[in-house]
PAFI-266434 format. One record per residue (C-alpha): residue in one letter; x, y, z. Coordinates in steps of 0.001 Angstrom, whole numbers, plus 500000, padded with zeros to 6 digits. Layout:
REM PAFI-266434
AXYZ...
***
This chain:
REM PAFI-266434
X378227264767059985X379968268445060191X383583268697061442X384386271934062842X386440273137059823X383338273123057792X381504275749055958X378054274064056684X379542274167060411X380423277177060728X377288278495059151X375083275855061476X377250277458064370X375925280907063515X372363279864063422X372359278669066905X374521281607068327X372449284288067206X369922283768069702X372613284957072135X372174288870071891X374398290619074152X372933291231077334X374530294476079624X374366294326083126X374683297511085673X375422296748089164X374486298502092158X376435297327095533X377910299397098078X380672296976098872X383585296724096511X384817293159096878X380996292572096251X380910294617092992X384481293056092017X382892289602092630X380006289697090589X381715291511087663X384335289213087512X381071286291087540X379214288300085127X382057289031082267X382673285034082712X379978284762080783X379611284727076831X377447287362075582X377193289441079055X378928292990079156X379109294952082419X378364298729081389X378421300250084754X378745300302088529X377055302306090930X378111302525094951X374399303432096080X370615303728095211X370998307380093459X373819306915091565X372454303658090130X369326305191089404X371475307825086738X373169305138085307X369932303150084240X368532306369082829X372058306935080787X372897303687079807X369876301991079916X371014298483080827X369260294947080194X369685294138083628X370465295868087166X372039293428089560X371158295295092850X371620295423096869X368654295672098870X370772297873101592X372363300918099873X373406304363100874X370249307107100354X367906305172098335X367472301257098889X367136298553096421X363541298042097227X362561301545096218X365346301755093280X363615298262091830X360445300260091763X361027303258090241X363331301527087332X360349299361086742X357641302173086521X359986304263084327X361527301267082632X359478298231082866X361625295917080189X364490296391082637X365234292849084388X366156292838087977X368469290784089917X368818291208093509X372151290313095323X371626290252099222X372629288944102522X368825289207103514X366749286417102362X363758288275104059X363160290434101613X362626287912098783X358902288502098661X359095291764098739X361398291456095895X359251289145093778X356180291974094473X358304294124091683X358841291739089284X362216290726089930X364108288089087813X365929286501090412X367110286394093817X370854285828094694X371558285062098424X375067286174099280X377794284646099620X377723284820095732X378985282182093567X379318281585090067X376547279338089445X374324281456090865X374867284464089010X375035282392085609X371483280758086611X370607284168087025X371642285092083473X369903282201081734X366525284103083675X367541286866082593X368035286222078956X364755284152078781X362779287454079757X364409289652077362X364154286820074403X360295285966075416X359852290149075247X361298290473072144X359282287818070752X356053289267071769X357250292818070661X357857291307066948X354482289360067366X352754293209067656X354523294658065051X352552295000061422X353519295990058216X351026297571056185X351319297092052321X349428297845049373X348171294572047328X346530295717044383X343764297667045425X343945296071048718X345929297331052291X347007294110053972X348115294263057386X350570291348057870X352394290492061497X355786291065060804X356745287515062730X354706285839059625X357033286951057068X359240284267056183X361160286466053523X360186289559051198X361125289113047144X361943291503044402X360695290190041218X360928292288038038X359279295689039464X357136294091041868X358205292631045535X356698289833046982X356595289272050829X356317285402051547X354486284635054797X353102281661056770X349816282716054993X350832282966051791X352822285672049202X351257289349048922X352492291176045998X352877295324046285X354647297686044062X356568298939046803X360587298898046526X362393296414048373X364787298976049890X361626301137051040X360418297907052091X363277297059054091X364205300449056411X359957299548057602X361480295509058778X362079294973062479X365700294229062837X365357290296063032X365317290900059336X368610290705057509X369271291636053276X371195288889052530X370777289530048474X369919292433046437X366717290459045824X365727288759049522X365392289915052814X365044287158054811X363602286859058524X366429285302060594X363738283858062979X362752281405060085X365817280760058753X366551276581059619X369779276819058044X372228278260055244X374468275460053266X377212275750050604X376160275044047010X378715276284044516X381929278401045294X380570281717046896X377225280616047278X374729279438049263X370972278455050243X369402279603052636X365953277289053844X363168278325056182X361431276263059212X357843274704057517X358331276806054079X359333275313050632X360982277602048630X364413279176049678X366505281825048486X370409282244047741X373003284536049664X376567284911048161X379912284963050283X380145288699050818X376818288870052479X377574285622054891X380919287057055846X378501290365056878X376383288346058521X379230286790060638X380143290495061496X376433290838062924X376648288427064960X379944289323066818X381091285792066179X385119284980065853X385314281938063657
***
């Protein structure tokens, strides 16, 4: 059993955290004990960052075009241009955009729902409600992300073959002599192509953890200690693993914003 002042702890903490990619939040309310109540919910939160506020419809709908937030918490009632219309024209122009709608007026919840909202906060607000709202809104953006990487391909030379392999399959890619081998669910392909060319054509789930691996994080099951400065790293439903020394862990712990 780990104890928290563990290496395989820490490590196992990092595994599970990683999955918690910072999410920022704009908010668009015209009141400002409203807008001082939901940041103070929101930055409650691990992992959430407030980036912005916005006192009506047109101001918020700069903001989302500069800072291009995860999520807009919105009114429906604002100055100019309402939250209805707002929710619309961020979705057309930015469809991965998650919306969260903070109202007095449950009336409008169907109208709402007809953009795609995320959730639907009846005022008065309350904590719970807006970290509900988070969970949402960090399901969406991880079940996005998920099917982005699922479209993604990397196209290799094997042999005389091209091989188009989903870039979610790749379990880790190899350098071996002066060939590099990408292991996948499927099995290895071998191409003559550098690792470091290799690696600037990766998504960014994908992490060089050695001068000779670059392993997908999403298959990683966990990294444990095995001699002073090093360690293993083993993969969900694959045999082999691969090693990653200290220096490389401690930059992974930088990645991953954690404080240990």
């Amino acid at each position: 059993m780990y104890t928290k002042d563990t290496k395989a702890y820490r490590v196992q903490v990092i595994m599970m955290a990683r999955s918690s990619k910072q999410i920022t939040v704009l908010i668009a309310e015209d009141e400002p004990s409203i807008q001082e109540m939901l940041e103070s919910c929101l930055m409650a939160i691990p992992g959430v960052r407030v980036v912005g506020k916005a006192s009506s419809g047109s101001e918020a709908l700069s903001l989302v075009e500069e800072l291009k937030p995860d999520a807009l918490f919105l009114d429906v009632k604002m100055p100019g241009l309402d939250g209805l219309s707002l929710a619309s024209i961020v979705k057309t122009a930015k469809p991965e955009t998650c919306l969260v709608f903070v109202t007095a007026h449950p009336g409008y919840a169907a109208e709402a729902f007809q953009v795609d909202a995320t959730d639907y906060i009846v005022k008065p607000i309350t904590a719970e409600a807006v970290a509900k709202a988070i969970t949402k809104v960090r399901k969406q953006l991880e079940a996005e992300r998920m099917t982005h990487l699922h479209k993604q391909k990397l196209t290799i030379r094997d042999h005389r073959e091209v091989v188009f392999i989903e870039a979610n399959d790749i379990v880790f890619v190899e350098k071996l002599a002066r060939k590099t081998i990408v292991h996948t669910i499927k099995g290895p392909y071998t191409t003559t192509e550098p690792l470091s060319s290799l690696e600037k054509r990766l998504p960014p789930n994908f992490f060089r953890c050695h001068k000779s691996f670059i392993i997908n994080m999403d298959k990683v099951e966990k990294i444990s200690p095995i001699a002073e400065r090093i360690y293993r790293v083993s993969f969900y439903d694959y045999p082999k693993h691969v090693t990653m020394g200290k220096d490389k862990l401690n930059e992974l712990y930088d990645i991953m914003s954690l404080v240990l």
